[in-house]
GULOLUM-58965 format. One record per atom (N, C-alpha, C, O, CB): x, y, z; atom name. Coordinates in Angstrom, 2 decimals, decimal comma, m for minus. Glycine has a CB too. Layout:
N
- c1/c2/c3/a
- X/Y/Z/CA $
...
END
This chain:
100
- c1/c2/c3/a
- 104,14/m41,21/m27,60/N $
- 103,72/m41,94/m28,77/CA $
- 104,44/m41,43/m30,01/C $
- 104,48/m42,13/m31,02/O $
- 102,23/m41,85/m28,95/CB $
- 105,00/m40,23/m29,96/N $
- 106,02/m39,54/m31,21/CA $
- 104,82/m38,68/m32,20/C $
- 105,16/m37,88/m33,07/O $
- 107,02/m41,08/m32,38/CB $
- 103,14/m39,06/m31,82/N $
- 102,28/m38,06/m33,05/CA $
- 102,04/m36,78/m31,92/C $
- 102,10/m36,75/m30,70/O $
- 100,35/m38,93/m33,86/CB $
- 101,81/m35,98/m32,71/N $
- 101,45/m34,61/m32,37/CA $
- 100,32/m33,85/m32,97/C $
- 99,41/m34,36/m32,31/O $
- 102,50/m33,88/m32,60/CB $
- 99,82/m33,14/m33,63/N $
- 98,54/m32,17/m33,93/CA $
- 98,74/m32,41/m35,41/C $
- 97,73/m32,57/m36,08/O $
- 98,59/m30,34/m33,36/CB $
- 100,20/m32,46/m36,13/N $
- 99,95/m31,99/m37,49/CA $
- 99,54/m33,73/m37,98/C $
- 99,45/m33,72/m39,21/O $
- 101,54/m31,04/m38,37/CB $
- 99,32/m34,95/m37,53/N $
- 99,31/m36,03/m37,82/CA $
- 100,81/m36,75/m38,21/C $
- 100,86/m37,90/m38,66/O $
- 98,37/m36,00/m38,73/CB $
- 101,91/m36,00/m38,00/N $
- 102,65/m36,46/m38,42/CA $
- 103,70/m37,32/m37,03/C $
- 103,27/m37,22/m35,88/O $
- 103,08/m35,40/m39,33/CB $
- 104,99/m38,07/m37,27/N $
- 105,50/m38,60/m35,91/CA $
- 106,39/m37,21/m35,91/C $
- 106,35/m36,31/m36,75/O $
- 106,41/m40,37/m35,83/CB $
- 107,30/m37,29/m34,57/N $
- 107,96/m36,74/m34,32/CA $
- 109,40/m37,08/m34,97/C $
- 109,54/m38,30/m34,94/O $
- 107,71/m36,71/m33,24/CB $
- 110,47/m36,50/m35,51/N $
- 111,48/m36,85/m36,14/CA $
- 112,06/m37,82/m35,16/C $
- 111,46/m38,12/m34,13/O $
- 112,29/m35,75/m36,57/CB $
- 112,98/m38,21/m35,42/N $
- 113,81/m39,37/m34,81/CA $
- 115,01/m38,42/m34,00/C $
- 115,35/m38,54/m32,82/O $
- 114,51/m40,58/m36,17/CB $
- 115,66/m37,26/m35,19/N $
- 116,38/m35,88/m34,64/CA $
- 115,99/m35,34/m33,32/C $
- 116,80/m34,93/m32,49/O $
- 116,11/m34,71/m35,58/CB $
- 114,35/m35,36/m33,15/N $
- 114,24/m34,06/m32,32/CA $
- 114,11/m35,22/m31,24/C $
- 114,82/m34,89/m30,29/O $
- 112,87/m32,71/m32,61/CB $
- 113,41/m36,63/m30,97/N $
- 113,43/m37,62/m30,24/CA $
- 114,63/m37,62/m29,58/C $
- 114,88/m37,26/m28,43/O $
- 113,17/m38,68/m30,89/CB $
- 115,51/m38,16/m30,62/N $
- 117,19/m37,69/m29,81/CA $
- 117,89/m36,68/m28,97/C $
- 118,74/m36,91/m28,11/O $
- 118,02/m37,48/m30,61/CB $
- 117,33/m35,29/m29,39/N $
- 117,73/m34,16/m28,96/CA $
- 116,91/m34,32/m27,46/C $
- 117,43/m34,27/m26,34/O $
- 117,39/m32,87/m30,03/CB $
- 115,45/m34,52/m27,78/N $
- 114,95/m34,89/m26,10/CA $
- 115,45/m36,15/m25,15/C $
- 115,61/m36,18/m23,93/O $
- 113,36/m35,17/m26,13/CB $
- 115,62/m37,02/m25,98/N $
- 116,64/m37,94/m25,08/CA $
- 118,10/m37,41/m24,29/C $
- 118,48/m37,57/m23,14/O $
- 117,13/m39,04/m26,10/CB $
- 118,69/m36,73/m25,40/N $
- 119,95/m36,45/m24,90/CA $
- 119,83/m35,63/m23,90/C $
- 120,61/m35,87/m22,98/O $
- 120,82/m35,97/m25,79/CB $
- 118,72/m34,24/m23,64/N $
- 118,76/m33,22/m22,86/CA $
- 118,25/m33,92/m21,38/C $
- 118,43/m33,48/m20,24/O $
- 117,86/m31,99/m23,52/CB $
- 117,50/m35,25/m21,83/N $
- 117,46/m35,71/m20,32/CA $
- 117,96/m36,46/m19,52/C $
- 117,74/m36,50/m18,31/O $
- 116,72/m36,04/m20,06/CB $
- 118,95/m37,33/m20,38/N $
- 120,06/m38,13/m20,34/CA $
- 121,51/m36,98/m19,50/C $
- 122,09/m36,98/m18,41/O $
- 120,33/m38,68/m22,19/CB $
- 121,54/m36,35/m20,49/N $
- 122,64/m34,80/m19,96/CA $
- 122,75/m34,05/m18,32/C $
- 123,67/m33,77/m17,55/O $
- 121,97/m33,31/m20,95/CB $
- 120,89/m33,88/m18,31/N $
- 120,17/m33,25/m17,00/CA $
- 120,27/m31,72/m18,09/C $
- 119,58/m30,88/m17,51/O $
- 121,28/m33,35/m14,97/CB $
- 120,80/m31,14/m19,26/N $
- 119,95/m29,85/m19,89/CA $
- 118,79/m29,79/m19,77/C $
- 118,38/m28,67/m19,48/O $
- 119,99/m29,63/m21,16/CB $
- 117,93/m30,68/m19,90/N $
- 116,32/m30,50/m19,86/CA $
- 115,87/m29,45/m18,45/C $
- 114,98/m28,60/m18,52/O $
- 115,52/m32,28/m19,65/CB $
- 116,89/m29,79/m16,90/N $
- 116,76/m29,24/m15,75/CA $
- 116,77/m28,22/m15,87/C $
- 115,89/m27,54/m15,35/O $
- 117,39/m29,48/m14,95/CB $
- 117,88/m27,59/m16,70/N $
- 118,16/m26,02/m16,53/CA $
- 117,28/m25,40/m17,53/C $
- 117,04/m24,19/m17,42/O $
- 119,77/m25,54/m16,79/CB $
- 116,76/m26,08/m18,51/N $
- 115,80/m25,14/m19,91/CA $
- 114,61/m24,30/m19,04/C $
- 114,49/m24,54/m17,84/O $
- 114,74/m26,52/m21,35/CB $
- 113,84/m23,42/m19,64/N $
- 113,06/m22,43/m19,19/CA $
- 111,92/m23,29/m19,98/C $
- 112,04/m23,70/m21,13/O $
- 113,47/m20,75/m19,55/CB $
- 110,66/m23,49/m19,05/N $
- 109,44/m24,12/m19,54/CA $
- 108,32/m23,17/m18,85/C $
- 108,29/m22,27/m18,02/O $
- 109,34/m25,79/m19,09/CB $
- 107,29/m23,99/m19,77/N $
- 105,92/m23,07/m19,48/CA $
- 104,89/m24,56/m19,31/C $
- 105,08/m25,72/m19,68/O $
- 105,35/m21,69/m21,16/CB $
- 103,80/m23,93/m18,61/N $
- 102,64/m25,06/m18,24/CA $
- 101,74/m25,12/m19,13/C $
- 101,18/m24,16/m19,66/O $
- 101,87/m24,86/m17,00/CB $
- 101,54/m26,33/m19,36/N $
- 100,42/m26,31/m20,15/CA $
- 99,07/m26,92/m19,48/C $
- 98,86/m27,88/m18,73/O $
- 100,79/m27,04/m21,37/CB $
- 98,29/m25,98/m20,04/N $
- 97,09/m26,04/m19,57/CA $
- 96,01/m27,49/m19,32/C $
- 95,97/m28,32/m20,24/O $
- 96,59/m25,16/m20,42/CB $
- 95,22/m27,71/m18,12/N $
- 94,47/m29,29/m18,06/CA $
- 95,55/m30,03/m16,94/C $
- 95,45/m30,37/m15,76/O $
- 94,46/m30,31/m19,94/CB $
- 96,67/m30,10/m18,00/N $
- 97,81/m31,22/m17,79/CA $
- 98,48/m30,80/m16,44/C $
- 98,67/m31,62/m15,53/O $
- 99,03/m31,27/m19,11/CB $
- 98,86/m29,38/m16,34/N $
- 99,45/m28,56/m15,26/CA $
- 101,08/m29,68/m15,53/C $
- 101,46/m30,44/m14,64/O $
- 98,33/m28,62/m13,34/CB $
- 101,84/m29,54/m16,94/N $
- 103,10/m30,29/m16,90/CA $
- 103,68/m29,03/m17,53/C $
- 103,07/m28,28/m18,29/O $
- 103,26/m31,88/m17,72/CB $
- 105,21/m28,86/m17,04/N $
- 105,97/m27,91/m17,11/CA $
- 106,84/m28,73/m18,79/C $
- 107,41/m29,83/m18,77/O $
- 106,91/m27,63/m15,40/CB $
- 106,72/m28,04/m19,78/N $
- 107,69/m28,45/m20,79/CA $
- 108,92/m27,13/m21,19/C $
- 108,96/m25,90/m21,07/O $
- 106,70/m28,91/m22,19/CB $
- 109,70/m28,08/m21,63/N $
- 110,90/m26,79/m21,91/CA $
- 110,16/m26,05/m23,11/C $
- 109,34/m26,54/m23,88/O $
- 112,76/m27,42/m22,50/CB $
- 110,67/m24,72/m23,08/N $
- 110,55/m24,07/m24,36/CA $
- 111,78/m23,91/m25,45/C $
- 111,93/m23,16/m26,41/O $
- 110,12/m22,79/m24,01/CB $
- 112,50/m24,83/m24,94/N $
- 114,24/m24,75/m25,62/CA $
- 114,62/m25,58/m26,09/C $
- 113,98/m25,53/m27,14/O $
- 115,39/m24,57/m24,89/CB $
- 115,39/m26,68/m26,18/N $
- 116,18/m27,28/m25,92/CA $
- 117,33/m27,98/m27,18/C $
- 117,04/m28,56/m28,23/O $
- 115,46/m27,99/m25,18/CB $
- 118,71/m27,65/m26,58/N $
- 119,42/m27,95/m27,82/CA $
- 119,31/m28,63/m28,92/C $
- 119,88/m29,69/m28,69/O $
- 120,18/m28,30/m27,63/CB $
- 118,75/m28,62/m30,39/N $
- 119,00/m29,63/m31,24/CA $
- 117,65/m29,89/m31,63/C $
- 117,47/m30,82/m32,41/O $
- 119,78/m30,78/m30,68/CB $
- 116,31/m28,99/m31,07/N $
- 115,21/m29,79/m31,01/CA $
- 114,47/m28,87/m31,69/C $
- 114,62/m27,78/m31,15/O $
- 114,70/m30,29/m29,67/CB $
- 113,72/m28,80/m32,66/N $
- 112,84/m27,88/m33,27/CA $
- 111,74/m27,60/m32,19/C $
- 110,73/m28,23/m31,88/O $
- 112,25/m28,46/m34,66/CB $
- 112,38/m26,27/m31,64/N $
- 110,74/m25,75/m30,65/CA $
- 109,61/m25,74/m31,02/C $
- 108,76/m25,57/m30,13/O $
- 110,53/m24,46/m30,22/CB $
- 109,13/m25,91/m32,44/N $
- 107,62/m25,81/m32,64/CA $
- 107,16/m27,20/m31,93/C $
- 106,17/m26,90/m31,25/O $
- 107,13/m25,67/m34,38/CB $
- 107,42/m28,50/m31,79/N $
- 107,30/m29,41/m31,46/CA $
- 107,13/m29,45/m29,08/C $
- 106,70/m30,27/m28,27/O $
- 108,57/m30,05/m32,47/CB $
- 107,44/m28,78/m29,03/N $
- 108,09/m28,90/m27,53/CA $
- 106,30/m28,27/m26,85/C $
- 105,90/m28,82/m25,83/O $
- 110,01/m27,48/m27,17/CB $
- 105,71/m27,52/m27,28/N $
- 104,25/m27,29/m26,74/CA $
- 103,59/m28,11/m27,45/C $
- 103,94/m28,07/m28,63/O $
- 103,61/m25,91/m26,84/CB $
- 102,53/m29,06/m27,15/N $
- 101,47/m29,60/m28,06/CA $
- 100,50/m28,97/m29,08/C $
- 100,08/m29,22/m30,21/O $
- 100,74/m30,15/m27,33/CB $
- 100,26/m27,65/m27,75/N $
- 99,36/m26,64/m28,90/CA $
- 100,32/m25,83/m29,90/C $
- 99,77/m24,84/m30,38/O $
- 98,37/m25,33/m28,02/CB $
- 101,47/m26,02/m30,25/N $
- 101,76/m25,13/m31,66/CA $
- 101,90/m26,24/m32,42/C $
- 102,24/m25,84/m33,54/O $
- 103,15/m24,05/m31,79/CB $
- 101,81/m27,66/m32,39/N $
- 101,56/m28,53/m33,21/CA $
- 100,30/m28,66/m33,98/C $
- 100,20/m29,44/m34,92/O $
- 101,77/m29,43/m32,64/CB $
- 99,31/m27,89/m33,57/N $
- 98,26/m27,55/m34,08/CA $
- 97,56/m26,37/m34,88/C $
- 97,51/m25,30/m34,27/O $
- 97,84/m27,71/m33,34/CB $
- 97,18/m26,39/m35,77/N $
- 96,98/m25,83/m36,81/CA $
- 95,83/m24,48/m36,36/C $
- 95,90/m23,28/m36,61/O $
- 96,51/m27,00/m37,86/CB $
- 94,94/m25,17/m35,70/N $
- 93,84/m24,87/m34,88/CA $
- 93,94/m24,96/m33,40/C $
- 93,81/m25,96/m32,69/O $
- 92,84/m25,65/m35,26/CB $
- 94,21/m23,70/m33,05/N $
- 94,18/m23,85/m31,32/CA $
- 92,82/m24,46/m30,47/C $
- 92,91/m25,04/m29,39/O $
- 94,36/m22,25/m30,68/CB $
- 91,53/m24,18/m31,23/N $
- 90,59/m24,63/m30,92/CA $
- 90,41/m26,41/m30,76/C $
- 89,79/m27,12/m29,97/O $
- 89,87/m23,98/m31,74/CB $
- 90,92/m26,57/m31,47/N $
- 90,65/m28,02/m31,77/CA $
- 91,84/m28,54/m31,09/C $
- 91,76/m29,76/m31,27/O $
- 90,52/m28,45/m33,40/CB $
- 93,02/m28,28/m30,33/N $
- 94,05/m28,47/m29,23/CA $
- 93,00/m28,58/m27,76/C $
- 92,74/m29,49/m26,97/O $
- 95,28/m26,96/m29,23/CB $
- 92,75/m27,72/m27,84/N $
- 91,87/m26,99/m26,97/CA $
- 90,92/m28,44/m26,44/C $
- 91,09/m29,28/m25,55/O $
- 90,92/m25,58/m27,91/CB $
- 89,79/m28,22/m27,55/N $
- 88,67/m29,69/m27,47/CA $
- 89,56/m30,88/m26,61/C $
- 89,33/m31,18/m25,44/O $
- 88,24/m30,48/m29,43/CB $
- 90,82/m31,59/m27,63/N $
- 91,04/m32,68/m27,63/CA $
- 91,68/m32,52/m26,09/C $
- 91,26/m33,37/m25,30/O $
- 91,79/m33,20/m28,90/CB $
- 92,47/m31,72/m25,64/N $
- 93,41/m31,72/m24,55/CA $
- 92,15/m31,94/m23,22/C $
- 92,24/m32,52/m22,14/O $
- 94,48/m30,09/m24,53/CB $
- 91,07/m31,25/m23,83/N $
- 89,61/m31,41/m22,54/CA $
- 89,06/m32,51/m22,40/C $
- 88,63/m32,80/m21,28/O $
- 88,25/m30,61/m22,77/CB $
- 88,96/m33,20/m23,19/N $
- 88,45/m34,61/m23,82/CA $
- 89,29/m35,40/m22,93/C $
- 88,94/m36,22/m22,08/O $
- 88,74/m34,94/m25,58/CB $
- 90,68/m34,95/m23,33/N $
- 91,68/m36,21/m22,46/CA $
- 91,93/m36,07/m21,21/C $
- 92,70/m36,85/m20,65/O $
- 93,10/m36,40/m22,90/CB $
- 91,48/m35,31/m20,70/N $
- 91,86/m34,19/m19,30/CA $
- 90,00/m35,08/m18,67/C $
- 89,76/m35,80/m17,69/O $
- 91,95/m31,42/m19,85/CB $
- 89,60/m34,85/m19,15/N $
- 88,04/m35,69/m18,85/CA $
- 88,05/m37,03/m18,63/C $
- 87,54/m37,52/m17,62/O $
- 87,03/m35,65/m20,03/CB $
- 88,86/m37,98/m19,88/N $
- 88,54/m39,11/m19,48/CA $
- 89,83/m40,00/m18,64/C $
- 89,94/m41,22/m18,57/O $
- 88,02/m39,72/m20,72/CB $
- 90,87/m38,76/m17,96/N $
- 92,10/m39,07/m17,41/CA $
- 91,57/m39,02/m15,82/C $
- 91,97/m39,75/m14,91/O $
- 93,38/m37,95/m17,91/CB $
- 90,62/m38,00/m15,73/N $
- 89,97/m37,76/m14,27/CA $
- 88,87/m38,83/m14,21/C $
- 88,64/m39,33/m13,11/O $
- 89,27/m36,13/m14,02/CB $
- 88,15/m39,25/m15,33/N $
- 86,83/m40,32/m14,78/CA $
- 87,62/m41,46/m14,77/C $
- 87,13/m42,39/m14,12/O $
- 85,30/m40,57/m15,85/CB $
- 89,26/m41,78/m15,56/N $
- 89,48/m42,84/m14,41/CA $
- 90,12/m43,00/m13,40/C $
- 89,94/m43,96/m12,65/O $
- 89,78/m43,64/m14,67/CB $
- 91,07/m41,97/m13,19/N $
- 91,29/m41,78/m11,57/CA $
- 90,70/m41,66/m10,76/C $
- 91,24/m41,13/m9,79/O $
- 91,75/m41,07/m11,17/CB $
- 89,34/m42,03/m10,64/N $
- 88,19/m41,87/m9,73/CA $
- 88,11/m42,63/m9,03/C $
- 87,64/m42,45/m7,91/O $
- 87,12/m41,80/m10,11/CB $
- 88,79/m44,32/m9,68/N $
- 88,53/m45,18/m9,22/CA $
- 90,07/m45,45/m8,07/C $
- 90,40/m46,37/m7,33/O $
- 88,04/m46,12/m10,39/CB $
- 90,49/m44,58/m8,32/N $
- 91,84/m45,09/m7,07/CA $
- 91,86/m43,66/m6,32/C $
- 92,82/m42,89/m6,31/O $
- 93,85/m45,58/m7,89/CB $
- 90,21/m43,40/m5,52/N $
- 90,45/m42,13/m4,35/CA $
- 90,53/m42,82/m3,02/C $
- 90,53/m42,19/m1,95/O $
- 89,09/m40,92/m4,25/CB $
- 90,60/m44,19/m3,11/N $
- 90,17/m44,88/m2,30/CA $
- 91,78/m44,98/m0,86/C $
- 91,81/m45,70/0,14/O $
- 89,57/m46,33/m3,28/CB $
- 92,47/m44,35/m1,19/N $
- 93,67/m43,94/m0,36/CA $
- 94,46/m43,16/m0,81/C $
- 94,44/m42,57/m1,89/O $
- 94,41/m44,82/m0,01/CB $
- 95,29/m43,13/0,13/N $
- 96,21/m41,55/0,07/CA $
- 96,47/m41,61/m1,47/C $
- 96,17/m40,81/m2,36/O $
- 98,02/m41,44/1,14/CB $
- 97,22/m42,96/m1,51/N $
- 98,65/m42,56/m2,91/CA $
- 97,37/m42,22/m3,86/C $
- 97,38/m41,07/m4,30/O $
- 100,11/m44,36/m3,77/CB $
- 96,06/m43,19/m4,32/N $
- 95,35/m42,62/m5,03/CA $
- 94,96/m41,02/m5,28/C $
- 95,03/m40,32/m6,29/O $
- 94,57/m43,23/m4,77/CB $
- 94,44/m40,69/m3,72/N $
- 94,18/m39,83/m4,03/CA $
- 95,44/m38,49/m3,97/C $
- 95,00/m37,35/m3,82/O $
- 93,08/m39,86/m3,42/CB $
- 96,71/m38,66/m4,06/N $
- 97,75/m37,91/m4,51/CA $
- 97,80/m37,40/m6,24/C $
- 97,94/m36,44/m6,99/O $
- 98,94/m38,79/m4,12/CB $
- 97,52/m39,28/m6,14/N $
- 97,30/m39,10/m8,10/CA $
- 96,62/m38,35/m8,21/C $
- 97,00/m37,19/m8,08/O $
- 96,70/m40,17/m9,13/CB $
- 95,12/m38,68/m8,54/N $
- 94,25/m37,36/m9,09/CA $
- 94,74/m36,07/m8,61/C $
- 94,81/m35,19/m9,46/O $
- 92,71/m37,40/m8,63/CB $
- 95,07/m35,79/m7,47/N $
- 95,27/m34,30/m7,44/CA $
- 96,58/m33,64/m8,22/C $
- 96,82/m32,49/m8,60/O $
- 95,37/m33,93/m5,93/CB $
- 97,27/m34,78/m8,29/N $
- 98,69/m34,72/m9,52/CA $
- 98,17/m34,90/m10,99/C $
- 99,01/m35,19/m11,85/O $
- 99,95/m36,18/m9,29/CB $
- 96,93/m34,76/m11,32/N $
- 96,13/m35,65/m12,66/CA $
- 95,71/m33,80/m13,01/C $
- 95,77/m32,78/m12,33/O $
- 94,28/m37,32/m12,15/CB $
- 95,33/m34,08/m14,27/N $
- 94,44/m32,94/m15,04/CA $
- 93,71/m32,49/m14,24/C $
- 93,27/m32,97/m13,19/O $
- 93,59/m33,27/m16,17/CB $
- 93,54/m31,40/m14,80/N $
- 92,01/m30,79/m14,11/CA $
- 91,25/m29,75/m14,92/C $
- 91,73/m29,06/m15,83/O $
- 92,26/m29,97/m12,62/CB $
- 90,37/m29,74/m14,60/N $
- 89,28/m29,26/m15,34/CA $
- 88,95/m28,06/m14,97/C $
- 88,01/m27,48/m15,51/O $
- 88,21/m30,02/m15,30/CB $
END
């Protein structure tokens, strides 16, 4: 969506810089960390791109309130994958989905 924690969008610069690194395949080789709920690996690097932006939680002012919202979405990402356990690929998803 381009917003992040501080309310603001994401530059158009750093958009680019993540386009290009995945366009390139750099994004493959960058060194990432997991973030928590989500269990998604993001770079902590990447050429051209202001790293404060690249974790969700340093976009936030308040780790607490990262914290809340990421549980919130991690909650209502699992009550609706609930509704597709009903076979494999479903239930691949949820186990590929947040967790709590």
């Amino acid at each position: 969506t381009g917003w992040n924690g501080t309310g603001k969008r994401i530059s158009i610069k750093d958009t680019r810089g993540i386009i290009d690194a995945i366009l390139d395949g750099s994004i493959l080789k960058a060194d990432t960390k997991t973030i928590p709920y989500f269990n998604l690996a993001v770079p902590t690097e990447l050429p051209g791109v202001d790293t404060g932006i690249l974790d969700p939680r340093d976009t936030y002012a308040d780790s607490k309130e990262w914290e809340e919202k990421a549980k919130d979405l991690s909650a209502r990402f699992i009550k609706n994958f609930d509704k597709y356990t009903g076979n494999d690929a479903g239930k691949a998803l949820v186990a590929a989905g947040p967790q709590l």
